[in-house]
C-alpha positions as CSV (number, residue, x, y, z in Angstrom):
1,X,-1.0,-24.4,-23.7
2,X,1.7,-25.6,-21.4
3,X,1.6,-25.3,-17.3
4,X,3.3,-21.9,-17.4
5,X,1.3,-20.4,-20.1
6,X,-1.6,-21.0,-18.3
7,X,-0.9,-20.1,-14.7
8,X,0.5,-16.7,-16.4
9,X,-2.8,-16.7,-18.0
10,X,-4.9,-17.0,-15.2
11,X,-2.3,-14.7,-13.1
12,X,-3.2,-12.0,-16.4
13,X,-7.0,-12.4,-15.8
14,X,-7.2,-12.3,-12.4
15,X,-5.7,-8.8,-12.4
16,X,-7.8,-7.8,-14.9
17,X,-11.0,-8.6,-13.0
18,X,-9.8,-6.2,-9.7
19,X,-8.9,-3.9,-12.3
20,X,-12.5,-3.3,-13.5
21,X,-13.6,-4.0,-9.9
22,X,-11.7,-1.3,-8.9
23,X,-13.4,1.1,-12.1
24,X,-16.6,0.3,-10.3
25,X,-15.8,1.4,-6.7
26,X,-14.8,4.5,-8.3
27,X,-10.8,3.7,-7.9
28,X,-8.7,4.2,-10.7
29,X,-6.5,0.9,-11.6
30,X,-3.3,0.7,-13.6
31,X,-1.9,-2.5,-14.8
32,X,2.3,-2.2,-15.1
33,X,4.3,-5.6,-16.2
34,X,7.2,-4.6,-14.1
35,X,8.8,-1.8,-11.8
36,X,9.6,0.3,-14.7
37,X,6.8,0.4,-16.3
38,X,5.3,1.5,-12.6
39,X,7.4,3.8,-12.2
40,X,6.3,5.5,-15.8
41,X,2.4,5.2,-14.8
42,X,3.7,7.0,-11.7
43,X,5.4,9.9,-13.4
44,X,2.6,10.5,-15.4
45,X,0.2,10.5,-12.1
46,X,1.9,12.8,-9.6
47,X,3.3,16.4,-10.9
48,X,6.7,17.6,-9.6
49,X,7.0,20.2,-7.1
50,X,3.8,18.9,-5.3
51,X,3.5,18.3,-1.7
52,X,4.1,14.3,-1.0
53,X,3.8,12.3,1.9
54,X,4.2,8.1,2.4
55,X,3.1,5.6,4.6
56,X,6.1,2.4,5.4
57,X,6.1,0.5,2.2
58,X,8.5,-2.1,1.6
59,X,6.4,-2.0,-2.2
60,X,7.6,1.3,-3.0
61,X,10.8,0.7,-1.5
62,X,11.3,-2.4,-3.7
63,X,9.7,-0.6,-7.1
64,X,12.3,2.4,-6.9
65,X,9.5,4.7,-6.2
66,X,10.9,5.9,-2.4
67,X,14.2,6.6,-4.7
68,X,12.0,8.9,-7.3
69,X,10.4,10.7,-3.9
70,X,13.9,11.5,-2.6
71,X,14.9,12.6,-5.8
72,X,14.1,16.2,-5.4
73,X,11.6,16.6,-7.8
74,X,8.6,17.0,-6.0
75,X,8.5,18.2,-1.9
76,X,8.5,15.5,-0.4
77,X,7.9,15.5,3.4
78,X,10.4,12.1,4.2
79,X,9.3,11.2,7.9
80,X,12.4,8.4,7.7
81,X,15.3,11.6,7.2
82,X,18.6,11.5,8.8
83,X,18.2,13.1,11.9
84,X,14.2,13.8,12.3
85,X,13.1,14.2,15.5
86,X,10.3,12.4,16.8
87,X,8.0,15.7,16.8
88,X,8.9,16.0,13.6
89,X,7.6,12.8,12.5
90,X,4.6,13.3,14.2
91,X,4.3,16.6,11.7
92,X,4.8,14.8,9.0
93,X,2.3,12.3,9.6
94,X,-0.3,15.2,9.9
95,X,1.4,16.7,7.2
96,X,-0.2,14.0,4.9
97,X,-3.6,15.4,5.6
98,X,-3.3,18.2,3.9
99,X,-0.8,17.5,1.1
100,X,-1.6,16.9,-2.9
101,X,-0.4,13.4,-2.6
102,X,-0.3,10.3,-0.2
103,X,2.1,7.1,-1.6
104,X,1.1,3.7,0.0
105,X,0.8,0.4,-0.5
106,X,-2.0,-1.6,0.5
107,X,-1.8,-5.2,3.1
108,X,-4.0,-6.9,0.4
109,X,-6.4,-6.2,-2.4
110,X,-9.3,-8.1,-2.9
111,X,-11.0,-8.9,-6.8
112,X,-14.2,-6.8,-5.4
113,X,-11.8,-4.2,-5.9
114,X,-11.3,-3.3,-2.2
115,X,-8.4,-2.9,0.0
116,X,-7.7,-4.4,2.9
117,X,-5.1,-2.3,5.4
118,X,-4.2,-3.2,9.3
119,X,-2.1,-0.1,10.8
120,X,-0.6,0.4,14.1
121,X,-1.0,3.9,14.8
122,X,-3.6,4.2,12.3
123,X,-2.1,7.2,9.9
124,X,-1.9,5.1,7.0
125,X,-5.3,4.1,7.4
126,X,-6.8,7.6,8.3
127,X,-4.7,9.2,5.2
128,X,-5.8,6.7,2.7
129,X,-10.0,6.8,4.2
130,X,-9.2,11.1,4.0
131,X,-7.2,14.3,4.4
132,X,-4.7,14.4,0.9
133,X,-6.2,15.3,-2.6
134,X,-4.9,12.1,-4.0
135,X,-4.2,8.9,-2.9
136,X,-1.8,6.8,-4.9
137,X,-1.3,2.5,-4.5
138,X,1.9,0.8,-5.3
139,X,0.8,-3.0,-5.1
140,X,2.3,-6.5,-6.5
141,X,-0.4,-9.0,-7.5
142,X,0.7,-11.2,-4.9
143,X,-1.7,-9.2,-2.8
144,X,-4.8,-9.8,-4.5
145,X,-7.2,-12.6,-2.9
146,X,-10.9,-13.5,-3.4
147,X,-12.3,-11.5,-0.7
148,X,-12.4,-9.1,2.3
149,X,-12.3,-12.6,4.8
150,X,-9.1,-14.0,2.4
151,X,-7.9,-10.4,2.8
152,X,-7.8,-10.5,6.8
153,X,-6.5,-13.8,6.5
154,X,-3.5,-12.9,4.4
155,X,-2.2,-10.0,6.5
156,X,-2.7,-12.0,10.2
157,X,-0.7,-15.0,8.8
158,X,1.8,-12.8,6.5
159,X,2.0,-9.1,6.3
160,X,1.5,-8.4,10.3
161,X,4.2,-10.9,11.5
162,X,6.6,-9.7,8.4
163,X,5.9,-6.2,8.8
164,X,6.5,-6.6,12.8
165,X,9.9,-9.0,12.3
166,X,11.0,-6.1,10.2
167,X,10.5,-3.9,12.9
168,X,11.9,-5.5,15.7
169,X,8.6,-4.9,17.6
170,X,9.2,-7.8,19.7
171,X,5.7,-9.1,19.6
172,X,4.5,-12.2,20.0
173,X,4.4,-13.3,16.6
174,X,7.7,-12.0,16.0
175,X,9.0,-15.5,17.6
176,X,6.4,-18.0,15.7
177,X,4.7,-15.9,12.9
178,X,1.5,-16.4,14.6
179,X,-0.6,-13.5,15.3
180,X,-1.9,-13.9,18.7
181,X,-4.0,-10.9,18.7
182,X,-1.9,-9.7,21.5
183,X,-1.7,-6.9,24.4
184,X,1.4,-6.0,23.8
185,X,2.2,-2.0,23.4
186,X,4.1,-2.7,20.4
187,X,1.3,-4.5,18.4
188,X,1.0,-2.7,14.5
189,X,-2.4,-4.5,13.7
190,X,-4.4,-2.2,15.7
191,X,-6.7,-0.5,13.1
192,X,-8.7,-2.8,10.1
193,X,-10.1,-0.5,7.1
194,X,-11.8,-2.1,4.3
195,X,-11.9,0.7,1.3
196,X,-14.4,-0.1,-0.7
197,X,-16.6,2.4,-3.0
198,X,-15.6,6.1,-3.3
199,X,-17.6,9.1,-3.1
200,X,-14.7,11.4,-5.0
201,X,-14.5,9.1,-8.3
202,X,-10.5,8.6,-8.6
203,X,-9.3,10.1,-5.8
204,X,-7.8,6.9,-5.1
205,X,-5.6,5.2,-7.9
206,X,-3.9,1.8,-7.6
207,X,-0.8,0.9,-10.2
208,X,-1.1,-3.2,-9.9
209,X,2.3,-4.6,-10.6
210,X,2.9,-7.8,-12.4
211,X,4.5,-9.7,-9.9
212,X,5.8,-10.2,-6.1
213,X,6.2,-6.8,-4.1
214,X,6.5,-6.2,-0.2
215,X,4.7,-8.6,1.8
C-alpha cells in the first residue's frame, strides 16, 4: 500500500470510529464521500415545508446546503435576509427554539463522539443543548480530533480567530490569530458546550463529510 492509500485509509477509519461513537452517545452519524452525497443524506433527513432555522456555518455554506434552505422548499426562517431588521433577528434566533429543525455545524468533533462548540451569543449553543425537535450537523472530517482537550485546542488556535477575521470583530486575535482570551465586547468565544450523550436517542444527527469544510 502506497503513502496515499494509507493516509486515505486511516482518514476512512478514523471517521468510522466517531461514527460508532456517536451511535453510543445516542447521536445519529452519517458518513457522505462528498457534498452531494451530503446533500442527498440531507434530503432524506429533513421534510419540506417544515419550519428551519441555522446557526453561521461556513460548512453548510460551502456544502450547498444554505442554497437548498433558500430554496423554498421548506420555511425556512433566514436570519441573514436582505433587509432584516435587527429585532427581527433576534426573533429568528428564538424562533429556533421552537421549530422542527435546527442546521449547524459544529467547531470540532471529537472520536468519543462529542462535539465541541464555542459561541458568542450563545444561540447556537443553547439550540443545539435544547428547544427544536431535531438537530442536524453538517461537518468535514477535518474537525474530528482525539478528545474534548484537542477539541478546545482546535477552535482557540483555528476556528475562533477564523470565524472572528471573517467577521471583522476587531479582536485581538484578529491581528495575530492568537486567542488572548480577551475583554473585548466583540469576543465570539464566550460560551464552551461539550455535547456528549443524549437523553432523546437521535435527536441530534451529524452527516460527516469526507473532506475539508469551514474551519
Amino acid at each position: 500500500m502506497n503513502f496515499k492509500d494509507a493516509a486515505k485509509k486511516c482518514e476512512d477509519l478514523k471517521i468510522q470510529r466517531t461514527i460508532k461513537a456517536l451511535h453510543k452517545n445516542n447521536i445519529e452519524g452519517y458518513y457522505a464521500k462528498d457534498a452531494e452525497e451530503a446533500i442527498k443524506t440531507f434530503r432524506s433527513l429533513v421534510k419540506e415545508n417544515s419550519v428551519v432555522t441555522a446557526g453561521g456555518s461556513m460548512s453548510c455554506v460551502e456544502t450547498g446546503i444554505m442554497d437548498l434552505l433558500r430554496s423554498g422548499a421548506y420555511d425556512y426562517r433566514d436570519r441573514e435576509r436582505s433587509g432584516i431588521t435587527h429585532e427581527e433577528v433576534q426573533q429568528v434566533l428564538r424562533d429556533a427554539f421552537t421549530s422542527d429543525y435546527f442546521i449547524t455545524s459544529t467547531n470540532a468533533i471529537t472520536e468519543n463522539g462529542e462535539l465541541f462548540n464555542i459561541d458568542g451569543n450563545g444561540n447556537r449553543v443553547a439550540a443545539i443543548s435544547f428547544g427544536p425537535k431535531e438537530v442536524i450537523v453538517i461537518t468535514g472530517s477535518n474537525k474530528i480530533v482525539r478528545d474534548s482537550e484537542e477539541a478546545r485546542k482546535r477552535v482557540k488556535a483555528i476556528s475562533a480567530p477564523a470565524n472572528a477575521m471573517r467577521l471583522d470583530c476587531e479582536t485581538p486575535c484578529t491581528i495575530d490569530g492568537i486567542c488572548r482570551n480577551c475583554a473585548s465586547e466583540k469576543r465570539i468565544c464566550c460560551t464552551e458546550v461539550l455535547t456528549g450523550f443524549q437523553r432523546i436517542k437521535n435527536r441530534i444527527k451529524v452527516i460527516i463529510i469526507d473532506g475539508d469544510f469551514g474551519f
